[in-house]
Steps between C-alpha positions, in 0.01 A plus 500: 500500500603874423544773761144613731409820416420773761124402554594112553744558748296727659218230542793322648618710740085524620469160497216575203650195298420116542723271653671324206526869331629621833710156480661554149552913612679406796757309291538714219589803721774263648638494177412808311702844599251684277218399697684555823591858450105565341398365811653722715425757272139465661598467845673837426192629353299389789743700767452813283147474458492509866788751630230719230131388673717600845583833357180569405323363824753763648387751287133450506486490916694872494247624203232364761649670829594809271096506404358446855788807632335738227173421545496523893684837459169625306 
């Protein structure tokens, strides 16, 4: 079998494949540097995505404290 593109291993890493898929995946990425860096790639991906959903909790609780300051000051 060829390389597992991004949306395969990423039903791999979630556990969203079945067992002999998740089986013959588990092999190939012993194998397969390609597959092991696109992997990671994702895991990457996922510890942007969120560092960026923290950021934006962050900024969305000051935006809500900001609101209630103004609006008590009226």
């Amino acid at each position: 079998m060829g390389c597992y593109s991004k949306e395969e291993l990423d039903m791999f890493r979630h556990g969203e494949m079945s067992v002999l898929s998740r089986i013959c995946c588990k092999a190939h990425l012993k194998e397969c540097e390609a597959c092991q860096h696109r992997l990671a790639e994702l895991c990457e991906d996922d510890l942007l995505v969120k560092e960026l959903q923290q950021r934006v909790s962050v900024y969305e609780k000051i935006n809500f404290d900001n609101k209630k300051i103004l609006t008590s000051e009226l």
